[in-house]
C-alpha positions, 0 to 999 in steps of 0.5 A: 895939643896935637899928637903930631906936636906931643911927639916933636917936643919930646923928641926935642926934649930927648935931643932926638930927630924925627923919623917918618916914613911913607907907605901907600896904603893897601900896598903891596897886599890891603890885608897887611897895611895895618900889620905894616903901620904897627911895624914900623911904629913899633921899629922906631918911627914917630909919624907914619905918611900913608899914601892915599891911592890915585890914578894920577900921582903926577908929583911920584916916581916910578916906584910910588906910581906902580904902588899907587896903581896896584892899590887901585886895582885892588879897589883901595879908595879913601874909605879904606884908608881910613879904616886902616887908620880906625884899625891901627888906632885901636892898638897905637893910641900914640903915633901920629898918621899924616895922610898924604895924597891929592885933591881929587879923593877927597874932593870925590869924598866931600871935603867936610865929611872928610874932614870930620871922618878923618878926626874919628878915624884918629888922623892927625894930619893931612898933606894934599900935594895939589893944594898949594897954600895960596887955594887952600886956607880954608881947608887948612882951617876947617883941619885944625877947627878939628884939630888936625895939623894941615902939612904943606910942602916947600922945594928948592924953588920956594920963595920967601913969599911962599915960604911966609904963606906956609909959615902962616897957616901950616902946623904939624910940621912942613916937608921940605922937598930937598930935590926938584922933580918926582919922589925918587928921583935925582941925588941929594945935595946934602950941603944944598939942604943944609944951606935951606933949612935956616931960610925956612926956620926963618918963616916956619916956626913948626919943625921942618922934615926932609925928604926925596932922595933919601934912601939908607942910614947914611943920607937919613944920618946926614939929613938929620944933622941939619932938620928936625925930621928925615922922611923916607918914602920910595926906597921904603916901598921899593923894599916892600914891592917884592916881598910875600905878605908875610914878609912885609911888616918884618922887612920894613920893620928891619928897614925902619930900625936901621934908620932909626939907630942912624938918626939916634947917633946924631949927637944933640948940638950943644945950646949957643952960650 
């Protein structure tokens, strides 16, 4: 059993939501990525996203384009973030890392030896944003051969057919996009994710996550009353852009904890008689 799924049945049998955030690795300072991770991992997240810097990451906003821009120019490549993950691992053997980022990168890399370095680095999944399900079976099962969990993404505009397709080969969990657009952007329509989430369960038997557009306790609480995992991302970097190196893992940490007990006040839906 994959960690990803070790963890989400024991949130399930604790009555308790999913909490994931994303960071982009080697932001804002390299040194303090791994000091980040165990931060929020220790403040109350169950999957940590990290981010994998590109030159191009058309599907971010602002706030994730300037982060990805400042760990490229300080030389942060895949190499890197998979030391990062190695280095978490030996002091969290438990909470799942999903990598997320482009085709390129990996593609530069070789798609095998990525596939076989990222399961000795301890990954546990992988979210490649430019590859739709439709072009991208193969991988997927090249990742779980190595038992990795391939997450894909859904959106408002999703079909059913994509959403059949996705059923049929994602595992971990799949990330429903809840606005259209970049991360970062837009309102979120709580009672418009709400309505979505039962279309997907139709076709997706792993957990669904919820994320873009979701930024303090508030929308985190409400997002988690109708999934099973609250995915935060741009507010988090946002908060982390301005702070000194020895602020981060402290200033996300506290961040993380405040979500945390947002998502923990959800009281469990009693079982259908």
């Amino acid at each position: 059993m994959s960690r990803i799924r070790a963890r989400f049945e024991l949130l399930k049998a604790e009555g308790r939501k999913a909490l994931i955030p994303y960071v982009t690795a080697g932001d804002p300072y390299p040194a303090r990525t791994v000091e980040l991770m165990l931060a929020l991992a220790g403040a109350g997240a169950d999957v940590i996203e990290l981010g994998v810097p590109f030159s191009d990451p058309m599907a971010d906003g602002p706030v994730i384009q300037r982060a990805a821009e400042r760990a490229v120019a300080k030389g942060v490549g895949l190499r890197d973030v998979l030391a990062y993950v190695r280095a978490f691992r030996q002091q969290d053997a438990d909470t799942p890392v999903v990598l997320m980022g482009y085709a390129n990168p990996i593609e530069r890399y070789g798609v095998d030896a990525f596939v076989t370095d990222a399961k000795a680095a301890g990954v546990d999944g992988v979210l490649v944003v430019d590859y739709p399900p439709e072009e991208c079976e193969v991988f997927a099962a090249a990742l779980q051969k190595q038992g990795l969990d391939p997450i894909f993404l859904l959106a408002p505009t999703s079909t059913e057919a994509r959403m059949a397709m996705v059923g049929r080969i994602a595992s971990g969990y799949v990330y429903y996009v809840s606005l259209k657009g970049v991360t970062g952007a837009g309102h979120l329509d709580t009672a418009a994710v709400a309505a979505m989430i039962p279309r997907i369960r139709q076709h997706v038997k792993v957990p669904v996550g919820v994320g873009f557009g979701i930024s303090n306790a508030e929308t985190a609480k409400a997002v988690g009353e109708v999934s099973d995992a609250v995915v935060i991302g741009s507010r988090l970097v946002q908060l982390l852009e301005v702070e000194q190196p020895e602020n981060v893992a402290a200033t996300g940490a506290k961040f993380m904890a405040e979500i945390r007990s947002a998502l923990d006040s959800i009281k469990p839906k009693e079982p259908d008689a």
